[in-house]
C-alpha positions in Angstrom: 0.0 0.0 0.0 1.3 3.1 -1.2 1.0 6.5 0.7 1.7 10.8 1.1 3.2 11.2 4.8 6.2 12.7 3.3 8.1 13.7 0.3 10.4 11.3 -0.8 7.0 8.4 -0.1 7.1 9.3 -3.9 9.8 8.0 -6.3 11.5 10.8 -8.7 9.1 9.5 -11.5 6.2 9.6 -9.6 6.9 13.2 -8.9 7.4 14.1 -12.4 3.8 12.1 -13.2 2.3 14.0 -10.5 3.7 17.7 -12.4 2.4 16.5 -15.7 -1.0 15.4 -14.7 -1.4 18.5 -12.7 -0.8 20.2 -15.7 -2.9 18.4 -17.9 -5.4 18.6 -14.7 -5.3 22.4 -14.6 -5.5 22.8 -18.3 -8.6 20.4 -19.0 -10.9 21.7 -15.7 -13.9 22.2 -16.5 -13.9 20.3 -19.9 -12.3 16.7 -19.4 -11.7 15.4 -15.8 -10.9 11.8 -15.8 -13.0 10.0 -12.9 -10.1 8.7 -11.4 -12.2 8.5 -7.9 -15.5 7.0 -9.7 -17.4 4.9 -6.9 -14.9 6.1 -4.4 -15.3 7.9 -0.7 -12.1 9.2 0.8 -12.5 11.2 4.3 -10.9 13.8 5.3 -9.6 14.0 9.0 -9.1 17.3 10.4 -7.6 17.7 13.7 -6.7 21.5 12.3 -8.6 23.7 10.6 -8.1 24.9 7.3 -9.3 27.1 4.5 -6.9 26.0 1.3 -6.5 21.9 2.5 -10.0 21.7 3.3 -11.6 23.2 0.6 -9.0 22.3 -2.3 -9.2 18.7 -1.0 -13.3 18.5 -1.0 -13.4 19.9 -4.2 -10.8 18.0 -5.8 -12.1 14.1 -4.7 -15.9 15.8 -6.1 -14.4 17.0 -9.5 -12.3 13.2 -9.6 -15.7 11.5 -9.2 -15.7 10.8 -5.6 -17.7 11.6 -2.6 -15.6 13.2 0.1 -16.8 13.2 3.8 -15.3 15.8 6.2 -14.5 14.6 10.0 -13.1 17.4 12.4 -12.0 16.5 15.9 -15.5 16.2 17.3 -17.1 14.1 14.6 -15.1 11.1 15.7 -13.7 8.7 18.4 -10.3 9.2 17.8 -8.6 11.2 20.6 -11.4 10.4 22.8 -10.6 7.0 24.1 -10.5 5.3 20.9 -7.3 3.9 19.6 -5.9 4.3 16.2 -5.8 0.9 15.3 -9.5 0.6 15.8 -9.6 4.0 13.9 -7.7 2.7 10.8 -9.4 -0.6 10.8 -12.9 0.6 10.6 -12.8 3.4 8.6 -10.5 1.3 5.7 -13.8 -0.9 6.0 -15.7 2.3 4.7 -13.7 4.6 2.9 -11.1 3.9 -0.3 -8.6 6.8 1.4 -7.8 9.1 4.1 -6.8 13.1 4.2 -5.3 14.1 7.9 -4.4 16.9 9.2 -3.4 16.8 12.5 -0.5 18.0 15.2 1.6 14.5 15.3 3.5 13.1 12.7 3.5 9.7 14.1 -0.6 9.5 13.9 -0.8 9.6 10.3 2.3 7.0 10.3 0.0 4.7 12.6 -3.2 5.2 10.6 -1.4 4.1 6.9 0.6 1.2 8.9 -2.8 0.0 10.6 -5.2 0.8 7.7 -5.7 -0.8 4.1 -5.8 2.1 2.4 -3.7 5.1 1.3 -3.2 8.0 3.6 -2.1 11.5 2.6 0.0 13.7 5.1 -2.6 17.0 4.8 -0.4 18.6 7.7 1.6 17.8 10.7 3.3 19.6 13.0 6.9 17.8 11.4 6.0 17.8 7.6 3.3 19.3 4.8 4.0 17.5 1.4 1.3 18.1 -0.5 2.1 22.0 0.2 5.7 21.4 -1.2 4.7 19.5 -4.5 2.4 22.4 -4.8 5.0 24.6 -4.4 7.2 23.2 -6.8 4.8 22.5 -9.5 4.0 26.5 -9.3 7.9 26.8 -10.1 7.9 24.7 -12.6 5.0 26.0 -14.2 6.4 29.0 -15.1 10.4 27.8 -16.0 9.7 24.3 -17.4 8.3 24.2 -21.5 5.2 22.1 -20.2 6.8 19.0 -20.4 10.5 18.8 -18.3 8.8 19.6 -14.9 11.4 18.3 -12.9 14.7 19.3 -15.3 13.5 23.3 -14.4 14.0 23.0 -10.7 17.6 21.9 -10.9 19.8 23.9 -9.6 17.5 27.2 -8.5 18.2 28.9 -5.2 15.3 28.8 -2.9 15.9 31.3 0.0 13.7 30.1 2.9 13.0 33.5 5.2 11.8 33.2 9.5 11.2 29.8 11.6 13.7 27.3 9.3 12.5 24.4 12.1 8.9 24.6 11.3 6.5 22.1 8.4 7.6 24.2 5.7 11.1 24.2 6.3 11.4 20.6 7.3 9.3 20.1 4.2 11.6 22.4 1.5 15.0 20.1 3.5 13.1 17.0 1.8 11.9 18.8 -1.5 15.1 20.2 -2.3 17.4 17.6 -1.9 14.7 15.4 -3.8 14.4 18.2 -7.0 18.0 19.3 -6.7 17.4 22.4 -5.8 19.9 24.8 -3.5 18.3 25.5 -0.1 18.9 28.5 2.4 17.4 28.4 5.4 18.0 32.1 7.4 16.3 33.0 10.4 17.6 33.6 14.2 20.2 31.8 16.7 17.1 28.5 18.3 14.9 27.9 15.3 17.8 26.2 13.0 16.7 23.2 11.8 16.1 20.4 14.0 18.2 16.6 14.5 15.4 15.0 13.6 14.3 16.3 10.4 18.4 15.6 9.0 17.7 12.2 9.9 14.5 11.9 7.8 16.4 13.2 5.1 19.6 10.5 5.5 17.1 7.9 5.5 15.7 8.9 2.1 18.8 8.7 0.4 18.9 12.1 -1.1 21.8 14.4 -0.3 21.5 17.3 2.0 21.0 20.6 -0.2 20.4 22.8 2.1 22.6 25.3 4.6 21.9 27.4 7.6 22.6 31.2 7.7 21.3 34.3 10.1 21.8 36.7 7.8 18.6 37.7 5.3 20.8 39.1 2.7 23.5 36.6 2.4 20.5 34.1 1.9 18.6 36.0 -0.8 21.9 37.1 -2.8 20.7 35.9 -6.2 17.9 33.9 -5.2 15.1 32.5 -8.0 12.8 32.0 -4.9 12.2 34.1 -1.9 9.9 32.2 0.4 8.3 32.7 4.2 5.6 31.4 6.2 3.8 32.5 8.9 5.5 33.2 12.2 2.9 31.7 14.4 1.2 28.5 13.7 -1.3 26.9 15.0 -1.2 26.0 18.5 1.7 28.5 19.0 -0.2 31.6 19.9 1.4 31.8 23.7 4.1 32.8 21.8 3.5 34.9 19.8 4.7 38.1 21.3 8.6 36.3 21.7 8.2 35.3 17.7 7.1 38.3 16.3 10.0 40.2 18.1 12.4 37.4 16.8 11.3 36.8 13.5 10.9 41.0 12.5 14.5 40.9 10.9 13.5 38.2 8.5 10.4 39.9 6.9 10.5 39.7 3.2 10.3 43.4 2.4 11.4 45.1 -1.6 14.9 45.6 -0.3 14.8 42.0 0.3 13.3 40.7 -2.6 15.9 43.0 -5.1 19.2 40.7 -3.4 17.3 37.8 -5.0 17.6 37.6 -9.2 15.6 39.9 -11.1 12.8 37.6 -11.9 13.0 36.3 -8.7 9.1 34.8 -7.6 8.2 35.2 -3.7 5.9 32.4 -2.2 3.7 32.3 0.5 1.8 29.1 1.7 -0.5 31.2 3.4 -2.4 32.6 5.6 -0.1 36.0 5.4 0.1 38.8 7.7 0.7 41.7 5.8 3.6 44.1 6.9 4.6 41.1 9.6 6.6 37.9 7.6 6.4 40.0 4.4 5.3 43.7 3.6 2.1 44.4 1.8 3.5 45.8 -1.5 6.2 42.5 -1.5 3.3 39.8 -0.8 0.8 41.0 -3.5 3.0 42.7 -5.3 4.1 41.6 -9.6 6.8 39.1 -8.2 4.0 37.7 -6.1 2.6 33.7 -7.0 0.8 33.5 -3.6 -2.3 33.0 -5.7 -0.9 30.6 -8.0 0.1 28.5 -5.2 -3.2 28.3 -3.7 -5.1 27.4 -7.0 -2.3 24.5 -7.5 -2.9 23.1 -4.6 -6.3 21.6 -6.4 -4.3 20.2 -8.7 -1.6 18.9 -7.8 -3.3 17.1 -4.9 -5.9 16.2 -7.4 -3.0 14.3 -8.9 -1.5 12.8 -5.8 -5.0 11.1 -5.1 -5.2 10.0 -8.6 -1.6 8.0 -8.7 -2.4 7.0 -5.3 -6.1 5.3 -6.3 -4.4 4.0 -9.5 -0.9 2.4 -7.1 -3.8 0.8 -4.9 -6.2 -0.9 -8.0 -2.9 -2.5 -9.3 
């Protein structure tokens, strides 16, 4: 059984598959869908609330032919006395796959190893895949010729601005070394990547890509990305006030953004807080693909549930 918990679950080729029938995805909505998900209920577990995962992931299983049923914390057993095991086992009697989003890692590893069917990583506190395929795939877009998805993200500098030990981070430390892409993580002395993450990556077999700096500008000095992410996540709001006063030299501001190359994009998984991780006139301004990130995430996880249904009929 085949699932999404992390990057590197998927193969090199399986990446590239999952860029080209995003593509082919986003070009043919609204006129030729394949059913992929005919007959098929996945549910969507959602410890976290969402805007983006939710709605992108709803809409995507619908538009793939399947029925999508949405659980928050409340709707089920799990967390209340109810063990994962019993969790996985009983809903892979009902369901042909599982979205979660949730705080620990090591849940979503418990519900694919427990269940019979595939599980996609929709969030954790360690890890967001589907946000970093996304992310790529937006790149790509834009440098490859439509076909050589992967090819156009070797080599390009991705400059990774505030908390480098958060999802996102821990997420680009997988991505890069997977796409060959040059990684620099900046942001202050205590939120360096963690031990743990370096060991996820060794275990994959990719090469580390990626390097640590505290200085904004050294990091953005020719850079084809410049990419942040919210200082305070979910579940972090006690600290909010230390954060905010840590984080304030790594703001993406225009100064920023002209170190990087002149075509350099900036990204944004969202939700943004204008004028706080990135100024206003940086975040929607011409170099901006916030948008474009948002909209690809239908897509491209569109995709990841299609080679997922299509791993599990074979």
């Amino acid at each position: 059984m085949q699932h999404f918990l992390k990057e590197t679950d998927f193969t090199l080729s399986q990446a590239a598959e999952v860029f080209t029938l995003a593509h082919a995805l986003k070009q043919g909505r609204g006129r030729h869908t394949p059913p992929t998900l005919k007959g098929q209920t996945w549910a969507m577990i959602f410890s976290k609330s969402s805007t983006r995962t939710r709605v992108s992931f709803d809409v995507g299983i619908h538009e793939l032919g399947g029925h999508p049923i949405f659980l928050n914390k409340n709707d089920i057993q799990l967390g209340r006395g109810e063990s994962i095991y019993d969790t996985a086992n009983v809903l892979s009697r009902f369901v042909h796959g599982l979205i979660v989003r949730t705080y620990e890692q090591s849940e979503i590893e418990q519900l694919a190893e427990l269940g019979s069917v595939p599980v996609i990583n929709a969030l954790t506190d360690y890890l967001h895949p589907c946000q970093i395929f996304t992310d790529a795939f937006t790149m790509a877009e834009r440098w490859a010729d439509g076909t050589n998805f992967l090819e156009s993200l070797k080599g390009k500098k991705l400059a990774y601005f505030g908390d480098t030990a958060n999802n996102i981070a821990n997420s680009w430390i997988l991505g890069a070394a997977m796409f060959g892409m040059e990684l620099v993580l900046a942001g202050p002395e205590g939120y360096e990547p963690g031990e743990d993450i370096q060991k996820t990556l060794a275990d994959s077999g990719f090469a580390p890509t990626w390097s640590f700096t505290k200085d904004p500008e050294e990091a953005a000095k020719d850079a084809d990305v410049l990419y942040t992410d919210t200082w305070v996540s979910m579940g972090q709001e006690e600290e909010s006030v230390d954060r905010i006063r840590v984080m304030k030299p790594y703001s993406v501001t225009s100064d920023l953004m002209k170190r990087g190359k002149s075509d350099a994009l900036f990204m944004h998984d969202l939700p943004a807080y204008k004028d706080m991780e990135a100024q206003a006139d940086v975040l929607y301004g011409p170099q901006s693909v916030i948008f474009d990130e948002a909209e690809n995430r239908l897509h491209t996880q569109k995709a990841i549930m299609s080679i997922l249904a299509e791993a599990k009929r074979r």
